[in-house]
C-alpha positions as CSV (number, residue, x, y, z in Angstrom):
1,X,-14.0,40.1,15.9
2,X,-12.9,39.7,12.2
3,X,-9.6,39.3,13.2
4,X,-11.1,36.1,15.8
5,X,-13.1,34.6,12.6
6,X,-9.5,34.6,10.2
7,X,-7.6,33.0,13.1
8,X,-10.3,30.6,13.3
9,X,-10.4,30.1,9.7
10,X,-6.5,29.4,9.3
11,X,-6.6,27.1,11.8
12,X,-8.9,25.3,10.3
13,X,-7.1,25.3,7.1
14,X,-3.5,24.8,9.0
15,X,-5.4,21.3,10.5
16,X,-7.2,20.0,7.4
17,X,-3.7,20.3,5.7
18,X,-2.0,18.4,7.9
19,X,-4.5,15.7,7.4
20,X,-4.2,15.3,4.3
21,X,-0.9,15.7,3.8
22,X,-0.7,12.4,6.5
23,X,-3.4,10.9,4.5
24,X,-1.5,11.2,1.1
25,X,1.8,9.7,3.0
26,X,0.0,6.7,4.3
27,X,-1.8,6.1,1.0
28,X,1.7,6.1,-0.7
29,X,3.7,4.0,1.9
30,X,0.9,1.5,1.7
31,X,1.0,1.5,-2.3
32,X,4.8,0.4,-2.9
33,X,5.7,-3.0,-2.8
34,X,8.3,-4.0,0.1
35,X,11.8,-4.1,-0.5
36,X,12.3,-7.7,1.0
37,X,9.6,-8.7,-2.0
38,X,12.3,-8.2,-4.4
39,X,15.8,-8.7,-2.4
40,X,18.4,-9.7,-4.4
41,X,19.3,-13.1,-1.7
42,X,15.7,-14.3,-3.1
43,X,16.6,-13.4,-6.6
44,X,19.6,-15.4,-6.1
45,X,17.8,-18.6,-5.0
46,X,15.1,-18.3,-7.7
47,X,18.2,-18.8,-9.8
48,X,19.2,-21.4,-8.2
49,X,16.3,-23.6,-9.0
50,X,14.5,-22.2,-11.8
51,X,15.3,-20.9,-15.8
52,X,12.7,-18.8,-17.5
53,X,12.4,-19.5,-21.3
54,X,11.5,-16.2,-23.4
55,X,11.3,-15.8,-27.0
56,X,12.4,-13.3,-29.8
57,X,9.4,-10.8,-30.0
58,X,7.1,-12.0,-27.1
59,X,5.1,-9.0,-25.1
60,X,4.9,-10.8,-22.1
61,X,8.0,-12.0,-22.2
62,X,9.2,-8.3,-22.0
63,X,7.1,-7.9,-19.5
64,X,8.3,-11.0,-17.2
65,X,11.8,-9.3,-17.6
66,X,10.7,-6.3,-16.8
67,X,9.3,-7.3,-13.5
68,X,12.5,-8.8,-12.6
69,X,14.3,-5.8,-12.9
70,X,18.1,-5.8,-12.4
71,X,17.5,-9.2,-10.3
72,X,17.6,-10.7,-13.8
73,X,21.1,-10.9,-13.9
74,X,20.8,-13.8,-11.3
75,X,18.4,-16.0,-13.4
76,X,19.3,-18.1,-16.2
77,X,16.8,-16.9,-19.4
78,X,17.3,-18.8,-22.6
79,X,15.5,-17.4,-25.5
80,X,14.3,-20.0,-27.5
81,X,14.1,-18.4,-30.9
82,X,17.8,-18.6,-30.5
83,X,18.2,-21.9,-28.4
84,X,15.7,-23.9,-30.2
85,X,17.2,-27.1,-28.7
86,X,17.2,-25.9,-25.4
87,X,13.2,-25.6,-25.7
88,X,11.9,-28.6,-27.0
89,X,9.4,-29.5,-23.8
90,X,8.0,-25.9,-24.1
91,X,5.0,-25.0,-26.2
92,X,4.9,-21.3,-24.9
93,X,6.6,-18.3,-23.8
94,X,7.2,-17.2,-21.0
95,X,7.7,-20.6,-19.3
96,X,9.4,-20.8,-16.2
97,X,11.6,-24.6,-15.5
98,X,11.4,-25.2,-11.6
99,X,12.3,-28.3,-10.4
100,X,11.0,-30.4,-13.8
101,X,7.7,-28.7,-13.7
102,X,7.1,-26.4,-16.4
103,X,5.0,-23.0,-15.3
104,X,3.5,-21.2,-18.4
105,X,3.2,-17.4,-18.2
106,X,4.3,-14.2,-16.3
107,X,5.0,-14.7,-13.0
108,X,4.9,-11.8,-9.7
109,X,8.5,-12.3,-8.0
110,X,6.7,-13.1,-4.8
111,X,4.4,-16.3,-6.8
112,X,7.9,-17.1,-8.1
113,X,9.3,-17.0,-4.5
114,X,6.5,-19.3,-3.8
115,X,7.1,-21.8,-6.7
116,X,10.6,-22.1,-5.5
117,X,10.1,-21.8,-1.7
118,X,12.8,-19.2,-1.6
């Protein structure tokens, strides 16, 4: 009888493992942001028709940057502690320059994908 009960006991162990070990892969599938979200053809037209302005020193700007990852290399950035000239119609940092209008703070790629319509 005692050997019944253990089998019993491991199976119940063997099938509350799997669970969770199915829960845990759903939880993390469900957590990461698509890879079409950040595709480097999107990147590409955000480039196309916006700049983002940054500034020597500026958290957030480090922070726009860093959400852009390597898709950076596809937008134009002009830092304005530098470019001075180049930033005369913005008043803070980060800005983003689509199509004339002038979008003040960090930006998610997909709201950027939005602003753009890419």
């Amino acid at each position: 009888m005692a050997k019944k009960e253990r089998l019993k006991q491991n199976f119940k162990l063997i099938t509350v493992g799997i669970f969770l070990f199915v829960l845990v892969i759903i939880i993390l599938s469900i957590g990461h942001p698509k890879a079409a979200d950040t595709d480097e053809a999107a990147a590409k037209c955000i480039g196309e028709k916006a700049t983002l302005y940054v500034q020597l020193g500026c958290s957030h700007c480090t922070t726009q940057e860093k959400i852009l990852g390597e898709n950076a290399e596809h937008i134009e950035i002009v830092d304005c502690f530098y470019e001075r000239t180049r930033c005369s119609d913005i008043y803070a940092t980060p800005s983003w320059k689509i199509n004339g209008e002038i979008f003040t703070g960090v930006k998610t790629f997909e709201q950027l994908r939005e602003l753009t319509k890419c």
